[in-house]
VOTI-316882 format. One line per field, with one value per residue (C-alpha): x, z, y. Coordinates in nm, 2 decimals. Example, Ala and Ser with C-alpha at 12.3 -4.5 7.8 and 13.67 -1.06 7.14 Angstrom:
<voses>
xx: c(1.23, 1.37)
zz: c(0.78, 0.71)
yy: c(-0.45, -0.11)
</voses>
This chain:
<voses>
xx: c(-6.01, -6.19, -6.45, -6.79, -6.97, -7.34, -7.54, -7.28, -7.43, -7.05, -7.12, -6.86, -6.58, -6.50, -6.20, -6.07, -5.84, -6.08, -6.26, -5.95, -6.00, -5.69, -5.63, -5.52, -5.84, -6.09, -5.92, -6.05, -5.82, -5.92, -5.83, -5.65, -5.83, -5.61, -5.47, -5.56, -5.24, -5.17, -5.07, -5.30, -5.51, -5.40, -5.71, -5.72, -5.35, -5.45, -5.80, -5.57, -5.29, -5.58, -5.73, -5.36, -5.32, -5.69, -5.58, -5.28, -5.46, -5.72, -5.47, -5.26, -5.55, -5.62, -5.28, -5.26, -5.64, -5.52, -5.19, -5.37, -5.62, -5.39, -5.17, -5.53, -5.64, -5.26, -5.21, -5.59, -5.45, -5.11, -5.34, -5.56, -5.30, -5.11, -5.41, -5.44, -5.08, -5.15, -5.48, -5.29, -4.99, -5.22, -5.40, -5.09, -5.03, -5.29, -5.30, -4.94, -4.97, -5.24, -5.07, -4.80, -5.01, -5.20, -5.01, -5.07, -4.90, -4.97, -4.83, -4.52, -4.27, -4.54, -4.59, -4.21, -4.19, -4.49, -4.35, -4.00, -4.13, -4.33, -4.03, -3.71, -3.43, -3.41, -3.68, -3.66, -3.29, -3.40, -3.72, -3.49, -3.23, -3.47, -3.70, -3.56, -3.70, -4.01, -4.06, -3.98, -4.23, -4.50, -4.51, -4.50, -4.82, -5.04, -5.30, -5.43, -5.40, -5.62, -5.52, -5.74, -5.64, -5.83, -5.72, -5.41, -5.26, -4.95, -4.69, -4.43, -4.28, -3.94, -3.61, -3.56, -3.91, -4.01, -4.37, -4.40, -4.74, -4.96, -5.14, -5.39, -5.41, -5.69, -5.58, -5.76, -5.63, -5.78, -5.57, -5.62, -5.76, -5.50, -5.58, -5.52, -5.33, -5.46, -5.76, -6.05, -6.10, -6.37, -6.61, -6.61, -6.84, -6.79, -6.96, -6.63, -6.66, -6.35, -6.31, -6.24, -5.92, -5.85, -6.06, -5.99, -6.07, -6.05, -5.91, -5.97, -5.90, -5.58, -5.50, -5.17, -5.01, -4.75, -4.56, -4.42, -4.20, -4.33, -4.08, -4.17, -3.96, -4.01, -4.35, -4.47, -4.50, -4.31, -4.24, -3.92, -3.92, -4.16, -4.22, -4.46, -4.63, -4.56)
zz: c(20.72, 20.85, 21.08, 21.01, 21.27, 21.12, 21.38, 21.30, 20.94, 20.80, 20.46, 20.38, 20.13, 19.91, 19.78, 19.46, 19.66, 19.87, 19.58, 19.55, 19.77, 19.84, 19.94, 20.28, 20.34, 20.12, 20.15, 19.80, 19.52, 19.21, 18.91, 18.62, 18.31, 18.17, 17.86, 17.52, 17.40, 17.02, 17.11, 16.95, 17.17, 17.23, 17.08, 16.78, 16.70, 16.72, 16.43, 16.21, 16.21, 16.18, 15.87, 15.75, 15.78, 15.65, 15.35, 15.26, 15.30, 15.04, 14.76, 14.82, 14.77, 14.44, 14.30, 14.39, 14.22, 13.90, 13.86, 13.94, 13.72, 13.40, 13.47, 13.48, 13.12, 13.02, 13.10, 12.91, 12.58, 12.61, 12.63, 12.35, 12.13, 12.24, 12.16, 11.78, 11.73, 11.80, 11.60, 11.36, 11.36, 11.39, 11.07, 10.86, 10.93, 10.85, 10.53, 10.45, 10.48, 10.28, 10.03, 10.05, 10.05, 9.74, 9.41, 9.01, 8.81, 8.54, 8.75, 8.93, 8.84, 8.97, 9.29, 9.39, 9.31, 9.57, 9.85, 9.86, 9.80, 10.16, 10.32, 10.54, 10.70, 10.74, 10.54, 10.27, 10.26, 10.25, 9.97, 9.77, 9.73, 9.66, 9.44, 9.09, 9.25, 9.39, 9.02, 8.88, 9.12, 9.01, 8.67, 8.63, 8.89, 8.64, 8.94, 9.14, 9.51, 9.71, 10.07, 10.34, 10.71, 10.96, 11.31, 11.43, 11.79, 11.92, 12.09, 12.21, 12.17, 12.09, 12.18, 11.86, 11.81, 11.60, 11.69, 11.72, 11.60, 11.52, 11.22, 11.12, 10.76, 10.47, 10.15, 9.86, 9.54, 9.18, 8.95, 8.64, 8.52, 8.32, 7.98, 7.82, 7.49, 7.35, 7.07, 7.14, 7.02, 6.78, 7.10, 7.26, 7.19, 6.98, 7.31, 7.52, 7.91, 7.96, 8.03, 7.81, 7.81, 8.09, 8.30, 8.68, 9.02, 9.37, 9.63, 9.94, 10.19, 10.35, 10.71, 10.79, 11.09, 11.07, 11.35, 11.16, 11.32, 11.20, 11.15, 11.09, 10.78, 10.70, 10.86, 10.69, 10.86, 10.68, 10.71, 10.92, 10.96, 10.86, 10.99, 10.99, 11.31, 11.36)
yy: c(5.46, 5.82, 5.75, 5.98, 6.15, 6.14, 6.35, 6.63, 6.60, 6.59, 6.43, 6.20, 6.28, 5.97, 5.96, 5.77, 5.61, 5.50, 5.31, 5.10, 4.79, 4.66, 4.28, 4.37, 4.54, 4.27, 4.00, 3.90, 3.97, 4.08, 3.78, 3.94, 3.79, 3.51, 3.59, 3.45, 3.22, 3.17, 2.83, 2.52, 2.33, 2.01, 1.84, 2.07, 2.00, 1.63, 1.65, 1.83, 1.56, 1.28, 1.46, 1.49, 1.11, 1.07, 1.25, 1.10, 0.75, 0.84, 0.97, 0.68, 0.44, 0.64, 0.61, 0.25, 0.20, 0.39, 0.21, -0.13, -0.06, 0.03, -0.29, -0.49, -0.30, -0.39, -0.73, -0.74, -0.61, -0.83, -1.15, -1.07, -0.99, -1.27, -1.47, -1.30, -1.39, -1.77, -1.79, -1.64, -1.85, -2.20, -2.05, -2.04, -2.39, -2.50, -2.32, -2.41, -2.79, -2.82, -2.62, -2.88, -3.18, -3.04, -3.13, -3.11, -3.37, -3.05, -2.80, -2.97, -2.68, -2.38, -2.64, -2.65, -2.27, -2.22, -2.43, -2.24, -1.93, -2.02, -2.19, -2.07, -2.23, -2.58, -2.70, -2.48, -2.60, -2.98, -2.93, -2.74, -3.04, -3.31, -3.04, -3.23, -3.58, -3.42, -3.27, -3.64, -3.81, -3.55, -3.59, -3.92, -3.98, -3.81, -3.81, -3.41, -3.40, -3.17, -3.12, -2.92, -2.83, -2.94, -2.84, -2.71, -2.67, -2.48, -2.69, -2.46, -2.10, -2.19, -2.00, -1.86, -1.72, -1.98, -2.17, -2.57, -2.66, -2.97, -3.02, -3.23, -3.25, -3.45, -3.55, -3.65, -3.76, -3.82, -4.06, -4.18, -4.52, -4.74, -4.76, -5.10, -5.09, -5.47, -5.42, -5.60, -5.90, -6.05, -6.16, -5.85, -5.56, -5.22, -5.05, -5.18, -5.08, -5.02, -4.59, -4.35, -4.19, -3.93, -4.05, -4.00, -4.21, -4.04, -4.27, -4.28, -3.99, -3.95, -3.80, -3.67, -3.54, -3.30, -3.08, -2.82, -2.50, -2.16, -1.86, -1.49, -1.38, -1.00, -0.98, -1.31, -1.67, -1.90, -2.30, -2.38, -2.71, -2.96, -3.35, -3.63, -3.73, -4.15)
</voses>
């Protein structure tokens, strides 16, 4: 460095390199400004990995919700149709033995025809080779039967799709009165009190129980096998 004489008034000449403070002469050193890195911060990189996580969580929870939700509204509609199906089935039954506990000493042949035409397999096999002795019986009863369901109660679901249900069955049956063929004698009165001809008596009811198998023929339930309940 120059050294200035002042009382001379010798202005001092500055020169640029003179401005430049060196760190041999300051001792301080200038810091360089750090320079900006493209890098991520580590706690940055770590939010956007937890909303990462965060948002896979929440669109597996939905899936799970909507594939839970349609087995739930599933499994719903399997039941209730399941439950139709039975109602249904018990129905039938119910129908069918009292058709087959109702007969018509007038109508035998119409009778058979009805219960065949609602029978399949086994028990349409069996009523068809006893229908002439059924036809017989009938006919020589003379008396109406009239047969009503009155509850019914599935069993089983058997292998071959067929349904085992109970069935418990009323009968009640009008017969005629015997008619006596001997004239009446000389003591007895004109106004006799014995009945007219064609005159009819109920008996008492009758309650069956039946188990009978149900089939489904072509869309339509039919009568499989049919039994009596000791």
């Amino acid at each position: 460095m120059r050294t200035v004489d002042i009382a001379k008034d010798e202005a001092p000449v500055i020169a640029e390199a003179d401005l430049d403070t060196t760190e041999s002469e300051t001792g301080i050193a200038q810091a360089d400004p750090e320079p900006e890195s493209d890098a991520p911060q580590p706690h940055t990189g770590r939010r956007y990995l937890a909303i990462r996580i965060a948002a896979g969580l929440l669109s597996l929870i939905f899936v799970v919700g909507c594939v839970a939700g349609g087995w739930s509204m599933s499994g719903h509609h399997t039941v209730v149709r399941n439950n139709d199906h039975d109602q249904q089935i018990m129905q039938f039954s119910m129908d069918a033995v009292a058709q087959l506990i109702s007969t018509d000493s007038a109508d035998a042949g119409g009778y058979v025809d009805r219960v065949l035409a609602n029978s399949t397999g086994q028990w349409h096999d069996e009523f068809d080779a006893r229908k002439r002795s059924v036809l017989d019986t009938m006919q020589a009863s003379g008396g109406v039967s009239t047969g009503h369901g009155v509850a019914a109660g599935i069993e089983r679901h058997n292998r071959d799709g067929s349904v085992t249900v109970l069935v418990v069955a009323t009968s009640q049956t009008s017969v005629p009165l015997p008619q006596s063929n001997q004239a009446p004698g000389p003591d007895q009165a004109s106004h006799s009190l014995a009945p007219p001809n064609g005159v009819q008596v109920k008996t008492e009811p009758k309650q069956y129980q039946l188990r009978v198998d149900i089939t489904e023929v072509g869309g339509k339930y039919k009568l499989s096998k049919v039994g009596f309940v000791q």
